[in-house]
N, C-alpha and C positions, 0 to 999 in steps of 0.2 A: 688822194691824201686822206689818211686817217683822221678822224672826226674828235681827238680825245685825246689830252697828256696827261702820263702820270700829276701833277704837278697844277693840274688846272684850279684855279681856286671854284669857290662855291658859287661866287658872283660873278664867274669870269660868261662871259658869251663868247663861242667859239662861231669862229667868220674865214676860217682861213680855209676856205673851200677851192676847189676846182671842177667844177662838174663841165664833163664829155656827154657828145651829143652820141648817143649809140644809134638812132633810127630816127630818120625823118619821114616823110611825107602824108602826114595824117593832116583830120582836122580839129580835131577835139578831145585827144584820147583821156580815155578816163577809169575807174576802178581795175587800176595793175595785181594782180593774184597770182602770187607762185607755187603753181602746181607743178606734181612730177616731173621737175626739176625744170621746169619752164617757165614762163613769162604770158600771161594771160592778161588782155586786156580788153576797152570797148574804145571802138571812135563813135562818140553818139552825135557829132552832125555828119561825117563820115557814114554812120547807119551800117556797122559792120564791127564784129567780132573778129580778131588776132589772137597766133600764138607764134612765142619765137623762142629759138634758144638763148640762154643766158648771157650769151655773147652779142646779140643781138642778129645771127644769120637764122637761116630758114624760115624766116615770114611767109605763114599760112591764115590765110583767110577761115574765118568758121562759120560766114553765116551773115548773111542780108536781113537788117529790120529797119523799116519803114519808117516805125513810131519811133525812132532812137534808140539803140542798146544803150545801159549805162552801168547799175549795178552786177555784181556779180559773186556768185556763191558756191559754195563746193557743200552738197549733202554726204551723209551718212557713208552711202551708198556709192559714193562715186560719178553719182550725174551730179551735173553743173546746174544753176539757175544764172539767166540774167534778166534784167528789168528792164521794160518794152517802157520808155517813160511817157510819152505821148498819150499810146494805148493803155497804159497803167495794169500790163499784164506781167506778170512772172511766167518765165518759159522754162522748163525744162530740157537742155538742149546737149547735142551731143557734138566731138570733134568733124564727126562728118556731116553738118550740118542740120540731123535730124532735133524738129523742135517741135516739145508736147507741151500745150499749156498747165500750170501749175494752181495760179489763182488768179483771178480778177479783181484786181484792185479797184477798177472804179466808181464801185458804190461810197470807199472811204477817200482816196486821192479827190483834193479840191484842181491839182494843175496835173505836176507830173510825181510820176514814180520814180524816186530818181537811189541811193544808193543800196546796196543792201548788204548782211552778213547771216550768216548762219551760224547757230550753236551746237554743240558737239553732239545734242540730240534732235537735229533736224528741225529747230523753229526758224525761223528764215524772220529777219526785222527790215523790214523800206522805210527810207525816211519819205516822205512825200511833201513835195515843195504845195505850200497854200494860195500860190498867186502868179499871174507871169511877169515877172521882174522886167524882163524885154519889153514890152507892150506901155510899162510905166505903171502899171495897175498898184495903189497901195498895197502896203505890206501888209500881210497878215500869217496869222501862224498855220499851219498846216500838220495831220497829223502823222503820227510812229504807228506802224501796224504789224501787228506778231500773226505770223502765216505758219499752222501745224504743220505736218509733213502728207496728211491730206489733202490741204490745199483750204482748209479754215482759215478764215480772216479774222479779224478782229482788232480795234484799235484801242493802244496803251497808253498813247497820250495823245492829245490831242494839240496841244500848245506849243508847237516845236518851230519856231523862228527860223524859216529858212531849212530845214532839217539836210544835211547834206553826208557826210562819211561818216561812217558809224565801227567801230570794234569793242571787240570783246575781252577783259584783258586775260593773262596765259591760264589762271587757277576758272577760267570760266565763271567768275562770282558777279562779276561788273561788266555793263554794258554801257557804251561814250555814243555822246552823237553830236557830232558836230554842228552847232546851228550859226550858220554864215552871216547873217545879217546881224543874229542875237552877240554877235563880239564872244562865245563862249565856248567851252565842250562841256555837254551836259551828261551827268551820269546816273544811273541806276542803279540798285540789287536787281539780280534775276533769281528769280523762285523757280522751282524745278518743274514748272507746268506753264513756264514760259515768261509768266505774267512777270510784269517788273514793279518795284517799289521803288522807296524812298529816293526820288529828284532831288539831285542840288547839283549847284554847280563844281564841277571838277577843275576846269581852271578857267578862270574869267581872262579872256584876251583884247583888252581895249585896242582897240585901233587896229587888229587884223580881221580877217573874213575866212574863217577857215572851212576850209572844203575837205580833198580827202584826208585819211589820216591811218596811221599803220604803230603799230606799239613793238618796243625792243624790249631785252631781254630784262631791262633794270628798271621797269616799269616807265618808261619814256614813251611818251606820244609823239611820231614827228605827223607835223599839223600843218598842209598848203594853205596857204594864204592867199585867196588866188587875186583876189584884186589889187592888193598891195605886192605882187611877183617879189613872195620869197617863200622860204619852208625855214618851219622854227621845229625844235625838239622844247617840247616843253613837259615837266613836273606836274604832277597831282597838286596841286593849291595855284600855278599860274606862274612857275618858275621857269623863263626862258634859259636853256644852255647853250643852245646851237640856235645859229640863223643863215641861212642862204638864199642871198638875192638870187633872184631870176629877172633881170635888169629888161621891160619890154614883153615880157613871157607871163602871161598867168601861171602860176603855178596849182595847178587842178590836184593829184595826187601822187602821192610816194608808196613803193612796196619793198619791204626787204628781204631780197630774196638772192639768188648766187649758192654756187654749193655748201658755202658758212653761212648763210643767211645777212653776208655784212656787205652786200653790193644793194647801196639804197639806188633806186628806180625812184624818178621823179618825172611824172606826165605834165606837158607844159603845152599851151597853143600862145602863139602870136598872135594877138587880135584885140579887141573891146567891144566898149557896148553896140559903135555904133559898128563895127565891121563885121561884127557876129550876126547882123540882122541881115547882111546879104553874102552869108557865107563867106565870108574872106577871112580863112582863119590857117595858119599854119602851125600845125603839131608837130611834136617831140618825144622823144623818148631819150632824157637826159640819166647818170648817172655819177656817183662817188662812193668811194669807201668808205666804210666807218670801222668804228671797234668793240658795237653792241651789237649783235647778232639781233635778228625779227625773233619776236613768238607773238604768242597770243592770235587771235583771230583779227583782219582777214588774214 
């Protein structure tokens, strides 16, 4: 079902979803990326790298990590990065499972290394979570780290509340990161040497938790919510238009991708706080159509 009527008012919120489950048996899947005209993702308690056709057949495995795969990114060049969150390494890795490290996060990462994006000139941004949430541990902020394409670190903010999915929007000027705890998506200018300016918030979301998050063609963010199981498309100021429960399912992240780019992918696990602590987690690879095609980064 198409996501949008002519006709819809300003203040309408669109709910009249149907999302199909395209592939099950995961455990945690998480940052979905559509490359060459495929379906990329991570299961990071699963501990294993996926690619599949748009349709959802051919499920091929890419690669065993330990420390949990989670983030993941496309350079310049054509190699992939994904983020070791545990080990708080970025890898360089290729479809037939060869993986070269990139950089080591753990001198900035306070827990885990958890999403990441890349810009059109190869700086690579991790959000890195400051605390383990599971454990009970207070909250605390954790920081955003800009990695050259050498594989320099350095960190751009340090105050980022849960730091979780991050993009970039289509003109490359703005860079979003979603902070989970912080109820917000926070935004930047990017300077052409990577570094970011001026912080504010981009839309304040009381009362969700948002995790990943994937931008359309009309400047819309759709935003998982994962503790409250739904995904909303929300406006630059904090304007909800679309919302879809995921009734029992976290909702982890969304990608839009499909040969129009208007087959939304929505990564989902069955589980909570206390079932996630002894692995008892069922994943998803749900999907629906919309009528905004993806751009922007990831």
């Amino acid at each position: 079902m198409s996501h949008r009527a002519d006709d819809q008012r300003a203040d309408e919120v669109r709910t009249d979803y149907e999302l199909q489950v395209l592939a099950s048996g995961f455990m945690f899947p998480e940052s979905p990326r559509w490359w060459d005209e495929k379906l990329y993702f991570s299961d990071v308690y699963g501990k294993k790298l996926y690619r599949m056709n748009a349709d959802g057949s051919d499920l091929v495995e890419l690669g065993y990590y330990e420390g949990c795969p989670c983030g993941l990114g496309l350079l310049p060049d054509g190699m992939r990065l994904v983020s070791e969150a545990t080990r708080q390494i970025l890898w360089r890795f290729t479809d037939d499972g060869v993986k070269i490290e990139h950089a080591d996060l753990s001198e900035f990462s306070k827990h885990w290394a958890n999403d990441i994006v890349i810009d059109a000139n190869g700086i690579t941004y991790t959000s890195c979570i400051g605390y383990n949430l599971l454990n009970g541990d207070a909250p605390a902020p954790g920081p955003l780290v800009m990695t050259t394409l050498d594989g320099v670190s350095t960190v751009v903010d340090d105050d980022v509340m849960f730091g979780n999915g991050l993009g970039i929007t289509p003109d490359g000027s703005t860079l979003v990161v979603a902070e989970t705890l912080g109820e917000r998506i926070t935004a930047y200018d990017c300077r052409e040497d990577g570094t970011l300016t001026n912080r504010r918030t981009w839309a304040a979301l009381p009362g969700l938790n948002p995790d990943g998050v994937c931008f359309d063609a009309e400047g819309g963010l759709w935003v998982a919510s994962c503790f409250t199981c739904e995904l909303v498309r929300v406006l630059e100021g904090g304007q909800i238009t679309d919302r879809i429960p995921t009734p029992g399912r976290w909702a982890l992240a969304p990608m839009l991708g499909g040969p129009d780019r208007r087959t939304l992918y929505l990564l989902t696990s069955d589980t909570d706080f206390y079932r996630i602590k002894d692995n008892d987690m069922v994943g998803a690879i749900e999907t629906v159509r919309v009528e905004i095609p993806g751009a922007g980064l990831p």
